[in-house]
N, C-alpha and C positions, 0 to 999 in steps of 0.2 A: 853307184848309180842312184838316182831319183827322180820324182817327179810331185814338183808343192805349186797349188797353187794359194798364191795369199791377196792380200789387200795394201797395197802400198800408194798412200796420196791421193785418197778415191778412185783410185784405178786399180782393175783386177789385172794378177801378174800372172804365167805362167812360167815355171819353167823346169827342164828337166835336164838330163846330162846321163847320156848311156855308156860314157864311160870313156869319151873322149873329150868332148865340148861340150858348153853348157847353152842350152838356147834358151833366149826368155823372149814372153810374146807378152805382150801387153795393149788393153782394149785403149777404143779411144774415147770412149764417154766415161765419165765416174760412175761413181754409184750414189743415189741420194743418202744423204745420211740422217733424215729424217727419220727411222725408225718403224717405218708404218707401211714400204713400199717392200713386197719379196721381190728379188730378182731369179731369174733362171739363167743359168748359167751353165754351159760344157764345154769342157776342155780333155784333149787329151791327144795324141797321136796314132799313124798309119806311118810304121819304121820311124824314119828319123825325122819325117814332117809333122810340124803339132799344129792343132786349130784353138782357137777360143771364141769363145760365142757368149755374149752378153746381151738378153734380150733381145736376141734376134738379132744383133749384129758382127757378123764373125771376120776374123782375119787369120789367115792361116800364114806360117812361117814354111816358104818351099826349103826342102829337101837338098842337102848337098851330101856328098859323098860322105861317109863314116859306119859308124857303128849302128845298128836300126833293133837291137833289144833291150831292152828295157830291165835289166837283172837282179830282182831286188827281193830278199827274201824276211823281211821282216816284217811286224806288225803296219797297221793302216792307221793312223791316226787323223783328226776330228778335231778342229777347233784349237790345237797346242800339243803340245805332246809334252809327255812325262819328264823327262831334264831337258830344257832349252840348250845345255849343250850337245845333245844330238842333234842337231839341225845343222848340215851341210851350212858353211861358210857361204857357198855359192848360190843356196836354194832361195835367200832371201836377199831382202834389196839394202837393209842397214843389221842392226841388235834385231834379233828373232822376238819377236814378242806373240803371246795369246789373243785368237780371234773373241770380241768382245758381240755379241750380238744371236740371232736367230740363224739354223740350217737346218733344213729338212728335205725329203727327199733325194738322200745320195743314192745312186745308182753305178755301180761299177760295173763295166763290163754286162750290159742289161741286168745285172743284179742288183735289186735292191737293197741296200744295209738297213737293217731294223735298228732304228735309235730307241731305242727305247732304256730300261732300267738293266733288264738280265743278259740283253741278248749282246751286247759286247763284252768282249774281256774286260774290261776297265776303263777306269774315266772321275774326275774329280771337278769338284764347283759346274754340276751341272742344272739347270732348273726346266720347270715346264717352260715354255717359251710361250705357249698361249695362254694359258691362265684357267684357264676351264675345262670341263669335262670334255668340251666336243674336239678341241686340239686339232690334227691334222687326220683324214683320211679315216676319222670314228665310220664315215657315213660310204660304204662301199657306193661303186659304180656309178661318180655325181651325183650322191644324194645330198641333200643340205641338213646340215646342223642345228637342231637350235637345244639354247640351252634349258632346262625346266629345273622345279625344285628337286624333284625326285631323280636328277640325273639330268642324262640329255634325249632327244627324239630325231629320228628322220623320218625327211620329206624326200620319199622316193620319187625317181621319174618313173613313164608311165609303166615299160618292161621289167621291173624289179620289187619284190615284196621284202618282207622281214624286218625285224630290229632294226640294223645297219642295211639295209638295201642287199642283204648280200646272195638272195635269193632268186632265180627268175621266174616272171608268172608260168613261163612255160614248164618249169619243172616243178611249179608247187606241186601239182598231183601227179607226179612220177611215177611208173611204175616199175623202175630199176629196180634189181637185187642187190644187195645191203653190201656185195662184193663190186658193183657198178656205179660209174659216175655216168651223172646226167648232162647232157650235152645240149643248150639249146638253140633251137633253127629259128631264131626270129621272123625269117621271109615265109616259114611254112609253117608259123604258130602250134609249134610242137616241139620236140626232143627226137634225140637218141641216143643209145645206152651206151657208154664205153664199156667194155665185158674187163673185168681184171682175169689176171692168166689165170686157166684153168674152167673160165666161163662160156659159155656161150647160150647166142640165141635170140632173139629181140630185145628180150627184158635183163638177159643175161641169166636165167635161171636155171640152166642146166650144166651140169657138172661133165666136166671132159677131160681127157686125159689125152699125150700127145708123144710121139718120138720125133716127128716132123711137123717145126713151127711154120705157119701161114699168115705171112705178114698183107692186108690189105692196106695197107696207107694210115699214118697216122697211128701205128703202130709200133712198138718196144718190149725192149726183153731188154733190165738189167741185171746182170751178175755180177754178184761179188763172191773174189774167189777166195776159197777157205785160206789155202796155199799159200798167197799173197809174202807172206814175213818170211818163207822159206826159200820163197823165190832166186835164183842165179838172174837178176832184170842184164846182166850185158849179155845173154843168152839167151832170149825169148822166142816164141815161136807159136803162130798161132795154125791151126788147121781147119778148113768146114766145106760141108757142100751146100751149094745153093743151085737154085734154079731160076730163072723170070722170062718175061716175053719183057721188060722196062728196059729203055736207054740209061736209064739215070737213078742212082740211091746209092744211097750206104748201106753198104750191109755188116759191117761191125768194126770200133771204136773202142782201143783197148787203150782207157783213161779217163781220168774223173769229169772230162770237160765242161769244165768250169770258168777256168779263165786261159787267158793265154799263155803262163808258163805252165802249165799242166803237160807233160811228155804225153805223148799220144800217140799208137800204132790203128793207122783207118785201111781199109780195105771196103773199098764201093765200084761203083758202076760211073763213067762221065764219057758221053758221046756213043754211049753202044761198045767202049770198049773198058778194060781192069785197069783200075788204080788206084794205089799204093801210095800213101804218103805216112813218113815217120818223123814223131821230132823228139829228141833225146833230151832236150831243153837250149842249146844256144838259138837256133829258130826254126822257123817251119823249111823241114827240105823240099830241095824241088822234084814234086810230086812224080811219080814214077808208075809211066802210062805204057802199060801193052796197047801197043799198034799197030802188030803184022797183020791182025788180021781182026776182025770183031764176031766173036764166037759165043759171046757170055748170054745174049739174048735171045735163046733160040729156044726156050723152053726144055732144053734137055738140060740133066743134071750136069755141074761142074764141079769139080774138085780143086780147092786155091789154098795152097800154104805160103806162108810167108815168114822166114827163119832170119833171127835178128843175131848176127853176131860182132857185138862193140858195135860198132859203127860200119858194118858191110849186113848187104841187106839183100837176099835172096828170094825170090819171087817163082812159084809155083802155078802153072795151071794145067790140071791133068795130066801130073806127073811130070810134064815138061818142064823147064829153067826157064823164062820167058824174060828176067831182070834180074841181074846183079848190078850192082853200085855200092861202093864206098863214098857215103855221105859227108863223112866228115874224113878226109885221111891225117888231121891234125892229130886226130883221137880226142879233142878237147870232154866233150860229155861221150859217154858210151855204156849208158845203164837206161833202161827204160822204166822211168819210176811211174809206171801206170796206177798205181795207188789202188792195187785189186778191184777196179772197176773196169767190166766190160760192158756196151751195149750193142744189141744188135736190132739190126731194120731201123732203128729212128733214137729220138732221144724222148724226157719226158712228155707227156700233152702239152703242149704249149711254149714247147721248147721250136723251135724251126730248125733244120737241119741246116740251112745256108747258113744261118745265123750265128750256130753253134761253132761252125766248122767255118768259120769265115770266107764261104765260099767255096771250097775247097770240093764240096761235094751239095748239093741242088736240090735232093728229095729223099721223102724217105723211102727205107726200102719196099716190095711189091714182089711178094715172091714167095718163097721156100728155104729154109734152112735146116741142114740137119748134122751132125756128125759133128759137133763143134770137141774138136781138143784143144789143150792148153800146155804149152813147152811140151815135156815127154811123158805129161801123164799116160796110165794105159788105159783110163775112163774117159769115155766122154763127158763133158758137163751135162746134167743134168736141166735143161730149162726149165722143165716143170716147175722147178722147185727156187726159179728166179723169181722177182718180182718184173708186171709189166702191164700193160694192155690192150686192147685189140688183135691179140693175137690167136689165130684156132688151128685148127686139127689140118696138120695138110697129109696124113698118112696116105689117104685118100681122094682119088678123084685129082679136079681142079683144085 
């Protein structure tokens, strides 16, 4: 499998091959080659349809029947790669040659790649592409660059102070704890504090302790688990209880979710009723929804386990069997390579849950967790002792 896009004739090419056919998409305007103009450009697909977009002008290749994963476990390459004879026959349009020019701002899977000196593995005959200290993105949140003798300076817009702009007026005089990120409300020309776990309080400055997490929105708990390398992954199993009065969240996501072959075991809320989706890596299964009845949003405690064995997948709620399925009966993948990461209620700040989970699941979680085990440990995890934030004391009360 692959997916290159390159430059062939003044025209940008697409094209990928998941491991039956190879599809190439190609724009219909060139690219100047004057040296002096960036273009923005994306490319990529949903299953076996790919788009490309050349300054706002896109053509997408529709979808016929095949293969829709994308299987490829190798490094990412930039501009050429290491021996021209690795380059798929089919990926290019004549002899593989090296990209000659300027690229910035790649973004996979809304990640951004850091180009820079350290943060890649490797790379050869690279240069600054601007020339000067202010290069790309010196100047946080559309500040402007200029160059000076001593370095370079920004010119912030009017909401943003600092060096690089990277600071907002509203949180210059903060009064967050040093455990707290500051969050700022521009329409209410003020802040508010995210509490790291274990905090609580306006400013965050009080110290708490917890057996039952209280997730209010825009909250997280990630764990990683010790266990991990020890793991039996074609035998996993997870257990917890939770509560909410919410139609809609996740309430935990056993997997590094990062990009899309990341294996992933989710268990959330969608429509008022439980659902279960697993992907062992060939692709995402189809999601696996209790619907006899809608019992999860009643503010009473629930108890959800979910036992992965290979590729048959059993579903828990309050002790009842509520889903079995054999997802894959091929057996092709049957190991859950969660990469010792769990989350639960949400993902980082500024992660979106739709976004993350492509949909799959709407919001984050609103509610209560507690009693979280992991396969046959005979401990519970420990949350306290995760990293996370906005999360407080639900022993108590509301």
């Amino acid at each position: 499998d692959f997916l290159c896009i390159s430059l062939v004739n003044g025209f940008i090419q697409l094209r990928y091959n998941l491991g039956d056919k190879t599809v190439i998409l190609q724009t219909f305007q060139k690219v100047h080659a004057n040296g002096n103009t960036w273009h923005s450009l994306k490319a990529g697909r949903a299953g076996n349809e790919g788009y490309l977009d050349l300054d706002g002008i896109n053509i997408t290749q529709k979808a016929s029947p095949g293969m829709n994963v994308l299987d490829t476990h190798t490094d990412f390459f930039v501009g050429g790669v290491s021996s021209l004879n690795l380059v798929n026959s089919m990926a290019v349009e004549n002899e593989p040659t090296s990209f000659t020019g300027c690229v910035r701002e790649i973004v996979i899977n809304n990640r951004e790649l850091k180009l820079t000196v350290t943060d890649p593995k490797g790379g050869a005959n690279i240069g600054d592409c601007d020339g000067t200290v202010c290069g790309y993105t010196v100047c946080k949140n559309n500040g402007t660059c200029q160059v000076e003798n001593s370095g370079f300076s920004c010119s912030c817009p009017q909401e943003w102070i600092g060096s690089t702009c990277e600071q907002s007026i509203h949180c210059s005089q903060n009064r967050c704890g040093s455990q707290a990120l500051c969050i700022p409300q521009p329409t209410s020309f003020s802040y508010i504090c995210a509490c790291a776990l274990g905090w609580s309080g306006k400013y965050c400055d009080s110290k708490i302790e917890f057996f039952i997490a209280k997730f209010v929105g825009n909250s997280y708990i990630k764990y990683t688990d010790p266990y991990y390398g020890k793991r039996d992954l074609q035998h996993s199993r997870i257990s917890l209880n939770f509560t909410t009065n919410q139609t809609e969240g996740l309430i935990a996501w056993m997997g590094k979710g990062e990009d899309e072959d990341n294996d992933f075991l989710a268990i959330g809320l969608a429509n008022g009723t439980l659902k279960v989706v697993i992907n062992l890596g060939e692709r995402i299964s189809v999601p696996l929804i209790h619907s006899k009845y809608s019992t999860c949003c009643d503010e009473r405690w629930h108890f959800v386990t979910v036992v992965q064995n290979q590729t048959c997948i059993k579903v828990y709620l309050d002790e009842e069997l509520i889903l079995f399925e054999d997802i894959d009966p091929q057996r092709k993948y049957t190991a859950l390579n969660y990469g010792g990461i769990c989350y639960f209620g949400g993902f980082e700040i500024g992660r979106k849950v739709n976004i993350v989970t492509t949909g799959l699941f709407q919001k984050e979680f609103i509610g209560k967790i507690k009693d979280v085990v992991l396969f046959q440990d005979s401990k519970k995890i420990q949350l306290m002792k995760a990293e996370g934030y906005n999360v407080y004391n639900g022993n108590y009360g509301n």
